[in-house]
N, C-alpha and C positions, 0 to 999 in steps of 0.2 A: 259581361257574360252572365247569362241567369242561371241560379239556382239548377237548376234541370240539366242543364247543359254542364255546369261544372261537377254535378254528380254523375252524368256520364263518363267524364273521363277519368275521373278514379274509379270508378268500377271498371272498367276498360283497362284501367292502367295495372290494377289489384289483380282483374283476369291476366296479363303479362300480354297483352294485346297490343305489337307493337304500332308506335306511334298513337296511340289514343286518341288526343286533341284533337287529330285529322280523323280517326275516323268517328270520333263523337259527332262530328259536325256534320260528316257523311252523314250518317242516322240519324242527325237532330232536321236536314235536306230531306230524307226520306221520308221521316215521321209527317213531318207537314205536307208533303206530297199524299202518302197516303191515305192521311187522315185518323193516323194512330196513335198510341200513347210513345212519348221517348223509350221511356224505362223498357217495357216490352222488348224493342228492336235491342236494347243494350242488354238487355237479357239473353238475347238468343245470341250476337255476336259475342259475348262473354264465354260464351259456350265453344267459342272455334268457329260458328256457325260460316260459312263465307259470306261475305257481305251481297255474292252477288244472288246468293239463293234467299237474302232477306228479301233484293229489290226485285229479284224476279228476271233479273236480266244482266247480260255479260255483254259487254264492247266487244269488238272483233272487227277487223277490216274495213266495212265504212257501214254496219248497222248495230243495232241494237239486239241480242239473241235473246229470246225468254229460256232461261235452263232451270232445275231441282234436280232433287237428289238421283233422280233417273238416269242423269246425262253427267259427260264430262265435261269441267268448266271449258271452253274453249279458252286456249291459252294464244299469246302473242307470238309464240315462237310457231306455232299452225301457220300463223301469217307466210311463214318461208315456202312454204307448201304452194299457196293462194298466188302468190308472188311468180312464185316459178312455173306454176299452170300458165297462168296467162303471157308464158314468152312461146308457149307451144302453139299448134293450129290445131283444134276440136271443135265440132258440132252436137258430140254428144260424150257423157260424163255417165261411168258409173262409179258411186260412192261408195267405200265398202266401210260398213261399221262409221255407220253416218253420225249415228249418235244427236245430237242437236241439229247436224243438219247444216252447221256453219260452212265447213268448205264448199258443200255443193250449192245452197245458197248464194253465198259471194261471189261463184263462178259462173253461176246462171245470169245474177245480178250485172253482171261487168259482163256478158256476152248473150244479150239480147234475141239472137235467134238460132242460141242451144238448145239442146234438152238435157235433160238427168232421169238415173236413177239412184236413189240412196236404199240401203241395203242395212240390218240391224236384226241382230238375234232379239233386239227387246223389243214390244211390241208397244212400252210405255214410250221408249226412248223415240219410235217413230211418230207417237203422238206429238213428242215435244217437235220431231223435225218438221210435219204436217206442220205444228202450225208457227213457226219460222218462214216457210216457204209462204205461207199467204201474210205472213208479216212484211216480208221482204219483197213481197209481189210477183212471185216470182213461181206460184203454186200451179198457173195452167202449163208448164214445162218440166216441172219436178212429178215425179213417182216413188212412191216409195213402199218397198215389200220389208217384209219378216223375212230373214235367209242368212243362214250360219254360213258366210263369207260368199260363195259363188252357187251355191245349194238350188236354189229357186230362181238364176239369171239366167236367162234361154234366148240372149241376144250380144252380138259383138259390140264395142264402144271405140269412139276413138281415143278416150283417156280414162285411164283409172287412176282415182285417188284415195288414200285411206290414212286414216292416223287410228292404227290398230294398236291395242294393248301391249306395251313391250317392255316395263318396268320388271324388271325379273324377281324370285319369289325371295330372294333373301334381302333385295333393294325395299321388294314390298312392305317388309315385316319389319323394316328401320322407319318406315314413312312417318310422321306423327300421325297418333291415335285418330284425329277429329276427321283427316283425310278416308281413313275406313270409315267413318261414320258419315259422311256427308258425300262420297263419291261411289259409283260404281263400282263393285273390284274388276268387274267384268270389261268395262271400259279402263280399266290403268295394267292390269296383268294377265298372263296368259297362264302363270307359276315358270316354272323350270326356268331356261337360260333368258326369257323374253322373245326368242326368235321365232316361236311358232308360226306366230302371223306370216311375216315374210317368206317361209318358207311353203304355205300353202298358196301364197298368192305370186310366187317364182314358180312355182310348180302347175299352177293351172291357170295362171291369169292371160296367157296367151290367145287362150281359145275361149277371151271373152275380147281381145281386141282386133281392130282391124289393122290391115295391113302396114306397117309403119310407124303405128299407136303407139305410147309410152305410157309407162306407170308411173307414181310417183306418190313415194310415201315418206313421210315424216319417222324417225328414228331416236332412241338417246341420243346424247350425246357422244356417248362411246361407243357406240354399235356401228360405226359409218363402215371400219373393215371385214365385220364379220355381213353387213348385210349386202354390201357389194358384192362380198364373195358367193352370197348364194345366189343370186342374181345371175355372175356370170359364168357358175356352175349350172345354171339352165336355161343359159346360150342366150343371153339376154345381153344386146348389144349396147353399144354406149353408156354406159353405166358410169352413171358421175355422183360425187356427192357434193350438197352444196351445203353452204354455213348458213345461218342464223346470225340477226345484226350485233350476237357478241363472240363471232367468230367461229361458235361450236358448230359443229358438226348436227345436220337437221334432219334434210332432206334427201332421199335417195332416187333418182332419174331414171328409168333406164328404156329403151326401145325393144319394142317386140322382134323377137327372134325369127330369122328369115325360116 
């Protein structure tokens, strides 16, 4: 083990950065990839920093995402989402609160002659999805606008997907510190109980799909009875919740109201 490398992992290990060794070696991979100094990159991860905004990019479903501090890390639990789109029939996908870009990406990517639209109040975070989508190849079928949820969408879809902000404001305020500093807050909370999203997107996402369409958003863990119920408080049929591969409660189904 050289010098460099075994002083990464005490400084890794001093920051309380669990598992160190592994991730010295991660950054000892990335430094030589980049073409950097070690110490630098274990500088920034010392800091909390997330390893994926040192390398610039996050794993998710079968590509590579470039994300920063503008976007939310695409998490593995998104996957149930991704998973459960594709047991549906659509030719077109609008995205709300795309953020990175990942779901509508992988959805395009796995169904060849869809379209999309992603939709983001940020006009950074569409940057990052822009260029996802021609990462992913995926760019002459994807669109994407500025639009506070349905604001700027002036077409019906056959599915809507969203992994909208829903950590609630006193969840927020427990999260570790490095989380506000390295994520959106815009992308993790809405403040109050978490349910804002859902309940603007029960209330008018109908008269963005077509006939038979279904929604389908990603949730805490604990919200699967409170967001069914507003769902089929605005007559939103079939309304199922499904698990995540450690059981919990992820994603919520539900078909457009006759």
């Amino acid at each position: 083990m050289s010098d460099a490398l075994s002083s990464a992992i005490v400084r890794l290990h001093e920051a309380g950065i669990p598992d160190p060794s592994n991730e010295a070696r991660k950054l000892e991979a990335l430094a030589t990839e980049q073409g950097v100094d070690l110490a630098k990159l274990v500088a920034r991860r010392a800091t909390y920093e997330p390893f994926s905004h040192i390398a610039g990019r996050r794993a998710f479903w079968k590509h590579d995402f470039f994300v920063s501090s503008d976007v939310l890390d695409p998490r593995p639990d998104t996957e149930t989402l991704v998973e459960a789109a594709l047991t549906l029939p659509f030719d077109t996908i609008l995205d709300l609160g795309t953020g990175s870009g990942c779901i509508l990406c992988s959805l395009l990517a796995e169904r060849v002659s869809t379209t999309g639209l992603g939709t983001d109040i940020s006009a950074e975070a569409l940057d990052v999805a822009r260029r996802n989508a021609e990462h992913t190849g995926v760019s002459s079928r994807a669109t994407f606008i500025e639009s506070d949820w349905f604001a700027m969408v002036g077409e019906r879809f056959d599915l809507i997907t969203s992994n909208p902000p829903y950590i609630t404001e006193m969840a927020y305020a427990e999260l570790h510190p490095t989380v506000h500093r390295f994520e959106p807050r815009i992308a993790l909370t809405p403040g109050g109980d978490g349910l804002a999203a859902y309940r603007v997107i029960a209330s008018d996402g109908a008269q963005y799909l077509t006939p038979d369409g279904y929604v389908l958003v990603e949730i805490g863990f604990d919200q699967g009875t409170s967001v069914q119920s507003i769902f089929r408080a605005n007559g939103w049929r079939d309304v199922a919740c499904i698990p995540d591969l450690n059981g919990k409660d992820r994603v919520i189904r539900a078909k457009a109201p006759k």
